[in-house]
C-alpha positions in Angstrom: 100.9 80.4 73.9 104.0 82.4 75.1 104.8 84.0 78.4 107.0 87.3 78.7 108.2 87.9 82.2 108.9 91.4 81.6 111.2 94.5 83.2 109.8 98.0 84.4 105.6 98.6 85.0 103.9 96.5 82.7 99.7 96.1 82.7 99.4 92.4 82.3 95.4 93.0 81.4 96.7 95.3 78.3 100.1 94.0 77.7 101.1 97.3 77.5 104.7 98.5 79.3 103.9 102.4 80.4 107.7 102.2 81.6 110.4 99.9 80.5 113.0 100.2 83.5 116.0 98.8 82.5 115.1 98.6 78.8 114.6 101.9 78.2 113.1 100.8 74.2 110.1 99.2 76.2 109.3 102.1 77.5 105.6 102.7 76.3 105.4 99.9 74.2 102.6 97.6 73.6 104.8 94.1 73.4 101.5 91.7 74.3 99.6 93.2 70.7 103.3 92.8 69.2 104.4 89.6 70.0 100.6 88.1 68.8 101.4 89.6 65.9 104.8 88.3 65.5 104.3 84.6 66.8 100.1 84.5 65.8 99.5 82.9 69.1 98.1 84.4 72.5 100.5 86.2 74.9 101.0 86.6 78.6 102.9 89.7 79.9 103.9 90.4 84.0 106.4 92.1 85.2 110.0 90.5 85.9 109.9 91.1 90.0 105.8 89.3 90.3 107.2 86.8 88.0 109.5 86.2 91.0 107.3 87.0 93.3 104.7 84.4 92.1 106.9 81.5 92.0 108.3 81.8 95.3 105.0 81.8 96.5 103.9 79.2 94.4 106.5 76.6 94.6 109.2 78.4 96.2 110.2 79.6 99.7 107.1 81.7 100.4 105.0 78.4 99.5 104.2 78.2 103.6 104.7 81.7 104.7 102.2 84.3 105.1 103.8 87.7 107.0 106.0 89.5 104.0 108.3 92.6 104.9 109.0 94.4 101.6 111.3 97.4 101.6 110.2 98.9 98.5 109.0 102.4 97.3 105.7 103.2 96.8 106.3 104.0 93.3 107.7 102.0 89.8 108.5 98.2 90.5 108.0 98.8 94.6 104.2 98.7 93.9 104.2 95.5 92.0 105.9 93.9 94.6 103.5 95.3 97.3 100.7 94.2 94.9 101.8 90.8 94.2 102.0 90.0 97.7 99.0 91.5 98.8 96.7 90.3 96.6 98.1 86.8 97.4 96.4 87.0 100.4 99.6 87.9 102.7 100.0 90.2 105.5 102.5 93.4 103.8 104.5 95.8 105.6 106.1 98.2 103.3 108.6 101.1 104.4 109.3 104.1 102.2 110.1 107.9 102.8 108.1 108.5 100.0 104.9 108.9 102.0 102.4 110.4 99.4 102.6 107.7 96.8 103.1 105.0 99.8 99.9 106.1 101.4 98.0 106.5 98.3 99.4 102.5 97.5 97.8 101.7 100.6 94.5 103.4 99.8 94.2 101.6 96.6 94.6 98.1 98.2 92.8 98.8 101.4 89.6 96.7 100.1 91.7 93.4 100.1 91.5 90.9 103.2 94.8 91.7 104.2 95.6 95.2 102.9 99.2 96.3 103.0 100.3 98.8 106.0 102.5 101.8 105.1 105.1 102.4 107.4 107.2 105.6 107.0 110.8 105.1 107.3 114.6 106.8 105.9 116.4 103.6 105.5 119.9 105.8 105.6 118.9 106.3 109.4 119.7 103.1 110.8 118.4 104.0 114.7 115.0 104.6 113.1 115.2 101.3 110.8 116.0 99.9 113.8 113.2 101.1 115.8 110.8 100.5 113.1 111.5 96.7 112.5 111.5 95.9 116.0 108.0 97.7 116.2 106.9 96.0 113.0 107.5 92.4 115.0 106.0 93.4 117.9 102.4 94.4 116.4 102.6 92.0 112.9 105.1 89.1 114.5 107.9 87.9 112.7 108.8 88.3 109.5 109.0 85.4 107.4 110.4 87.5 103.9 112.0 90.1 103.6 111.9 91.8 100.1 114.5 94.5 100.2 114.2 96.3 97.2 114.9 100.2 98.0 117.0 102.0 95.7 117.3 105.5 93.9 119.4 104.8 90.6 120.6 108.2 89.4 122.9 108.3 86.2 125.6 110.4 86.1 128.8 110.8 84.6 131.8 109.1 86.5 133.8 112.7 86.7 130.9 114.1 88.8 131.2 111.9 91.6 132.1 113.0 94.9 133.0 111.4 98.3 129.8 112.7 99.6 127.9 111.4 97.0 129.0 107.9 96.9 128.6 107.5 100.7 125.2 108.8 100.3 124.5 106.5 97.3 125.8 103.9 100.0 123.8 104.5 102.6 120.2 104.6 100.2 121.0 101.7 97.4 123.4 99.2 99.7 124.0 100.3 103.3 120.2 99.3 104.4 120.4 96.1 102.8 122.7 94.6 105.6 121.2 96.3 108.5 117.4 95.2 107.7 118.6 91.5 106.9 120.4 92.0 110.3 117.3 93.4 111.5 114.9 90.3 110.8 117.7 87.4 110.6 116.9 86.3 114.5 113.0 85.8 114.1 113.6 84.3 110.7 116.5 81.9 112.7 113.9 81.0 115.6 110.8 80.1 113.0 113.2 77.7 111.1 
């Protein structure tokens, strides 16, 4: 058989790709019916980031952990990575500001054991990050991953870019990188 380890939202049950993220010519393609044709044996599709996901939890890293913190959005490849973890069985915190799509996330996996918690959160204010991680260990524990995956990627054309909007392109895609890292590095130091 072959295994595809594929970009953007994929239905691994239907092989379809409803949205090709960074290969925009997978966008609603049915590559699992495609490749089957092509290759006459059966096919496995996931997407790229649970391919990840599932081998660090597998044989990787996450083998031995159990509390995940995932800074994602509740929309696109930020739900596959709250799904992956989840439905592995591990405790998931996830922060977003977009709160309808996050909370409806949350309703869909509330029936696992461990269903993921929604925690709102503008990770360009860095005094409410701040406050929000340190309540996260202090009703969850510590955080044993940190998934930071947050990010808007607009296109635009390199004329059109203003100071203001690189420092706010900063502050969303890079900025809260460091200071969540920062933000769980002790309690990951301390657990070993």
């Amino acid at each position: 058989g072959v295994a595809i380890s594929a970009p953007g939202y994929v239905n691994p049950h239907t092989g379809f790709i409803e949205m090709g993220g960074a290969i925009r010519k997978f966008d609603n393609f049915a590559i699992k019916a495609w490749l089957e044709q092509q290759v006459r044996l059966p096919v496995a599709i996931e997407n790229d980031a649970n391919c990840v996901l599932l081998a660090e939890r597998w044989r990787g890293k996450a083998a031995d952990m159990s509390n995940f913190l995932v800074l994602t959005i509740g929309t696109g490849i930020g739900v596959a990575i709250v799904e992956a973890f989840a439905r592995q069985g591990a405790h998931v915190t996830f922060l977003d500001i977009a709160r309808e799509a996050s909370l409806a996330l949350q309703d869909k996996l509330a029936h696992l054991p461990q269903p993921p918690v929604f925690r709102y959160c503008d990770l360009t204010d860095l005094a409410a990050l701040a406050a929000t991680f340190a309540d996260i260990e202090h009703s969850a524990g510590a955080t044993d991953i940190l998934v930071n995956n947050a990010a808007n990627d607009d296109r635009h054309q390199l004329q059109d870019v203003t100071p203001a909007y690189w420092d706010e392109r900063i502050a969303v895609n890079l900025r809260h990188q460091y200071f969540c890292a920062q933000a769980v590095a002790p309690a990951m130091r301390a657990k070993g």
